[in-house]
Each structure stands twice: as structure tokens, then as C-alpha cells.
Wavefront OBJ file of the C-alpha trace (Angstrom):
o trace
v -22.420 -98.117 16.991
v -24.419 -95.455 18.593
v -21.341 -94.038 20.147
v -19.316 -94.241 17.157
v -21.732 -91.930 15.501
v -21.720 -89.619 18.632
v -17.950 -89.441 18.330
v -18.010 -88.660 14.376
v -21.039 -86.602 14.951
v -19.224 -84.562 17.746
v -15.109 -84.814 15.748
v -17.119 -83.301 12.198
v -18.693 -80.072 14.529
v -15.693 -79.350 15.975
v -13.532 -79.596 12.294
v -17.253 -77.595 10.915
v -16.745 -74.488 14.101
v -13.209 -74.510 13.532
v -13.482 -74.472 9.505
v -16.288 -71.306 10.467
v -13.848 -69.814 12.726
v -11.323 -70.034 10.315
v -13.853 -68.809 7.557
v -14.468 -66.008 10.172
v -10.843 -64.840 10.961
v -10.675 -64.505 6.686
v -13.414 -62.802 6.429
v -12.857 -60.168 8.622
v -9.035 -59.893 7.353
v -10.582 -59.101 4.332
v -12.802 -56.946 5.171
v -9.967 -54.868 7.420
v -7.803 -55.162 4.199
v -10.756 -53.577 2.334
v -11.252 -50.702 4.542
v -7.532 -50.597 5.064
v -7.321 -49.921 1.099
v -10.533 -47.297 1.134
v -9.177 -45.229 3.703
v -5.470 -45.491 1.982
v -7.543 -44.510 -1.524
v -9.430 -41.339 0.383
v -6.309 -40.014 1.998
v -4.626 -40.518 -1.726
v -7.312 -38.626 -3.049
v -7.829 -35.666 -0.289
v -4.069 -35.061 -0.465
v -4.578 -34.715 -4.507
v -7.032 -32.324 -4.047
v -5.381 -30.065 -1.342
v -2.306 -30.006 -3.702
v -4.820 -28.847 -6.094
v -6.247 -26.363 -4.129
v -2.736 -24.995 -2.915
v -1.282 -24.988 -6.430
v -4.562 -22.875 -7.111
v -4.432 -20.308 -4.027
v -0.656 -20.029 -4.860
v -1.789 -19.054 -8.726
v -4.239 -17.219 -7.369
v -2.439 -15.119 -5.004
v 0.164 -14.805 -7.838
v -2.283 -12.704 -9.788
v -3.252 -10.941 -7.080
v 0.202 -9.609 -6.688
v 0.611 -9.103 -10.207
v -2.837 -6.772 -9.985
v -1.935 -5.056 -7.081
v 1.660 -4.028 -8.828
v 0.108 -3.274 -11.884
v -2.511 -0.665 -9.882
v 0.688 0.472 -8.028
v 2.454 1.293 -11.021
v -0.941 2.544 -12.672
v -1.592 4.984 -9.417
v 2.127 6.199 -9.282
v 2.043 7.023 -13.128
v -1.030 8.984 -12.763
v 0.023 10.752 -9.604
v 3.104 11.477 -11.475
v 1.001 13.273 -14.228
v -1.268 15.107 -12.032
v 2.152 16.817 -10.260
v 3.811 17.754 -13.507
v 0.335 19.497 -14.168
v 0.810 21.346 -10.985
v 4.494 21.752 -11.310
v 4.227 25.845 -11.896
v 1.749 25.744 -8.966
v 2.832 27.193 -4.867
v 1.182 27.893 -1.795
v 1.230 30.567 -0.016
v 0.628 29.998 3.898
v 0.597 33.258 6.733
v -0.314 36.435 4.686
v -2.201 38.490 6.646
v -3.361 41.394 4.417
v -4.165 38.673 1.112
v -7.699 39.935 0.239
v -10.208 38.057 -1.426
v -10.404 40.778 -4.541
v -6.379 42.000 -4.936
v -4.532 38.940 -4.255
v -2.722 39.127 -7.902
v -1.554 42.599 -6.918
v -0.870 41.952 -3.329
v 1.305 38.605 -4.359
v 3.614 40.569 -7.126
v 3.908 43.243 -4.280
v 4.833 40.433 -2.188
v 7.394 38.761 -4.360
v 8.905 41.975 -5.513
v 9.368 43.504 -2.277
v 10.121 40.566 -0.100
v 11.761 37.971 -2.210
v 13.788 40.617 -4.006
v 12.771 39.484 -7.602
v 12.564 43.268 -8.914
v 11.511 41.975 -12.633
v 8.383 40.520 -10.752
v 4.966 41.537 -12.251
v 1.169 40.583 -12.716
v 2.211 39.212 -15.942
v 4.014 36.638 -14.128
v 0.952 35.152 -12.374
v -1.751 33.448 -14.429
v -4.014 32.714 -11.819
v -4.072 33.780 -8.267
v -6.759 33.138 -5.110
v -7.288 33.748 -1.762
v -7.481 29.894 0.543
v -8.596 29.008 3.934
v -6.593 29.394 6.971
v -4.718 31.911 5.672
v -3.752 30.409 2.251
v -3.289 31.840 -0.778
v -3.243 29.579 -4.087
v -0.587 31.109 -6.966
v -0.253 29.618 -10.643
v 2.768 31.335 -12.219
v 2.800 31.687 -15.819
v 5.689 29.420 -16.239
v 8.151 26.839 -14.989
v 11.282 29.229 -14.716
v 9.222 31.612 -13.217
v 7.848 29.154 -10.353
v 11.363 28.001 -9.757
v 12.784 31.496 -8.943
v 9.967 32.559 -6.688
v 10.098 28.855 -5.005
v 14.358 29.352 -4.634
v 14.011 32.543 -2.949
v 11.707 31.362 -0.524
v 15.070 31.140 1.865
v 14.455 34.850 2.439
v 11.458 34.498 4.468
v 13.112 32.176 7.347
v 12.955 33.902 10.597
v 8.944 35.269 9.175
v 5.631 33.603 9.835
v 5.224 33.128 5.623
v 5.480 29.569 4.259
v 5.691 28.910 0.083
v 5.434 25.103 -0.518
v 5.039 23.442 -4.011
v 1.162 22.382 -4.970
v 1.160 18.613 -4.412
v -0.848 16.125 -5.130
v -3.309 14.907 -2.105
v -1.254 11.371 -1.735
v 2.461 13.773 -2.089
v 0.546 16.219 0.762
v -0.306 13.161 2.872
v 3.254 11.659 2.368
v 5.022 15.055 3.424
v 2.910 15.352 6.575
v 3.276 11.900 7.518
v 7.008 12.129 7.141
v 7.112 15.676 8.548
v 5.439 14.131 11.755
v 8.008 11.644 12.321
v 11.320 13.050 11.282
v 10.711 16.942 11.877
v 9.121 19.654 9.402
v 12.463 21.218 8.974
v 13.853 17.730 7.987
v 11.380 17.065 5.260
v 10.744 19.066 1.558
v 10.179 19.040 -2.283
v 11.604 19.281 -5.775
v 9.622 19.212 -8.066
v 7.106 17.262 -6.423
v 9.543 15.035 -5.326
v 9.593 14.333 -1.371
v 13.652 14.610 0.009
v 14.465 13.340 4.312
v 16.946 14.105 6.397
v 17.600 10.740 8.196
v 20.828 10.164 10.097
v 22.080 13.765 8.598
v 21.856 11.731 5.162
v 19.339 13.030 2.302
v 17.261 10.235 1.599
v 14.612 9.941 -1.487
v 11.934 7.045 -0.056
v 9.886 4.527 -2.429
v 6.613 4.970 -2.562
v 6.004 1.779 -0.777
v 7.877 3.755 2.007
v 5.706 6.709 2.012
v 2.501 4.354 1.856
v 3.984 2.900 5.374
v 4.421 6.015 7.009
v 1.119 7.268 6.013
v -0.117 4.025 7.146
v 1.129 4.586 10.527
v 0.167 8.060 10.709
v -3.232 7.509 10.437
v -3.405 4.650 12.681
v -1.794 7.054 15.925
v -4.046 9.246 14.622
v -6.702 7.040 15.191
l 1 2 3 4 5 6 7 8 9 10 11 12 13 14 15 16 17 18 19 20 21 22 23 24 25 26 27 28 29 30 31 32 33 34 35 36 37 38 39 40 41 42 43 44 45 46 47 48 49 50 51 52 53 54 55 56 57 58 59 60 61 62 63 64 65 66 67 68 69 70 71 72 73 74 75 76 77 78 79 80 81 82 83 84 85 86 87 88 89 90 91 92 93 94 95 96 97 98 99 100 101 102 103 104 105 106 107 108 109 110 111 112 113 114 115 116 117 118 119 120 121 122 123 124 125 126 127 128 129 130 131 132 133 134 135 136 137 138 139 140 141 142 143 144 145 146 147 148 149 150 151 152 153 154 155 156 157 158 159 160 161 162 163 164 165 166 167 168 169 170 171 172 173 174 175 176 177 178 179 180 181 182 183 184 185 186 187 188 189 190 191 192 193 194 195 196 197 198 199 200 201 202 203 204 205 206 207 208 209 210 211 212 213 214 215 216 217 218 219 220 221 222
């Protein structure tokens, strides 16, 4: 009877470990399901928010572009403005006897004489002063007026004298940028407005183009 009892005793431990293990085994299914599902729930939800966050730097960089044309087109309007102010404006570059009190009469002199406009006269010149290095700043009293004086500047090649149109600092920075790379003889203005010689072809470039070269200049500069 004894043994009998042994033998259930021992047959009901072994169905009890195996009913654990089996308990066990679920258990830990579970548990791998569980984490299986937590980790597919936190991937789910990182990729949601990294969408998120792309779709917001793309938006974001969106309006950035849409700024930075807008201050483009805001900077090229104003720089547009400030050279039609300066449109009856030229430079004068390599007069030796400009002095500091008769520049008015020693320009007129100079146009009449030289550049062979005979009708030439104080009159003409509303303002009129001496610059460094050799520089002489000349407002004429009107557009026409400019024009004919800037025209004739053809008559001093082969001389030391220089006229350019008064540009603004960005159109000054663009010219000797582009002057640098392609040749000073290659590179002049119209009206404020910058004209190449590339490939024997007259070319007008974008601002975005003359932002480049000025870019470039300054880093060799550098």
C-alpha cells in the first residue's frame, strides 16, 4: 500500500513539474509576446514622431527659403533705387592737377578740352569734389548730360584717366570681383547695370551670379 502511494505520490510530481514547466514555457511566451508588442508600439511611435519632425524641418526650411527670397528681392529692389539715385553720378580716377578748391572749374576744363564736348560748362555740374587716391567725385546736373560725358569717355584710351559710373557698394564689389576673374577690359556698366565678355559673348549675370563671384573673391582673398 505504502508503495502504491510512493508511486502516485512520485506519477502526480512529475504531471505537477511538467504542468509548472508547461505553466513556465506560457508564461514566458507571453511575456516575449508582450515585449515583442512594446517594442513594435515604440518603434510605431518613434517613426511617427520623426515623420513629424521631418514634415516640420521640411516646413521649416520652406520658410526659410521663402525669407531668404523675399530679403533677396527686398535687397535687389533697394539696391536698384539707390543706383537710379546715383544714375547722373561718375568718377573720375588719374587727374593729377584736380585741386581740392577748383575741381568744378578744372573738370569743365577737362571735359571741354579733352572729351571734345565744346557746349560743356559749370552749369553742367551740380556738385563736384576732390577723392582719395586720385579721385575726383562729379554729379552732373542731369541724365543727358551724364550720358554724353560717360560716351565720350572712349577718347581717353591710350591716357592714365578712368570715368566709371557711381555704383552702389554691392555693384562696386560685383565689378571688381568680375573684373578679377575675366579681365578689367572685359567687364563694364550701363546704367548701373554690370555687362561680361565671356567666350567673346556679352553676357548680363543674375545677381545670384555676382553674389558667387564675390563670394569667391573674398575667400582667395582671404
Amino acid at each position: 500500500m505504502k508503495q502504491n502511494y510512493k508511486s502516485i505520490s512520485a506519477s502526480q510530481s512529475s504531471r505537477d513539474l511538467r504542468s509548472n514547466t508547461g505553466d513556465s514555457t506560457m508564461v514566458e511566451a507571453q511575456i516575449k509576446q508582450i515585449i515583442q508588442q512594446v517594442f513594435i508600439n515604440i518603434n510605431t511611435k518613434l517613426d511617427e514622431k520623426f515623420d513629424e519632425l521631418q514634415s516640420s524641418l521640411v516646413s521649416a526650411q520652406k520658410r526659410i527659403e521663402s525669407n531668404t527670397d523675399k530679403i533677396l528681392e527686398i535687397d535687389q529692389r533697394m539696391d536698384s533705387m539707390e543706383q537710379h539715385i546715383r544714375r547722373c553720378n561718375l568718377r573720375i580716377y588719374g587727374m593729377d592737377n584736380l585741386g581740392k578748391n577748383d575741381s568744378v572749374h578744372t573738370v569743365t576744363e577737362f571735359v571741354r578740352n579733352t572729351m571734345k564736348i565744346k557746349d560743356f560748362t559749370t552749369n553742367d555740374i551740380e556738385s563736384c569734389y576732390k577723392l582719395p587716391r586720385n579721385a575726383c567725385f562729379v554729379k552732373l546736373a542731369n541724365y543727358k548730360t551724364k550720358q554724353s560725358v560717360y560716351n565720350a569717355k572712349k577718347l581717353l584710351k591710350g591716357t592714365k584717366i578712368i570715368i566709371r559710373e557711381d555704383l552702389t557698394p554691392f555693384r562696386l564689389k560685383a565689378v571688381n570681383a568680375a573684373a578679377s576673374k575675366y579681365g578689367s577690359k572685359n567687364v563694364w556698366t550701363i546704367d548701373g547695370n554690370i555687362r561680361i565678355i565671356i567666350d567673346k559673348n556679352i553676357v548680363k549675370p543674375s545677381i545670384q551670379d555676382f553674389q558667387q563671384l564675390i563670394k569667391k573673391k573674398s575667400d582667395k582673398d582671404e
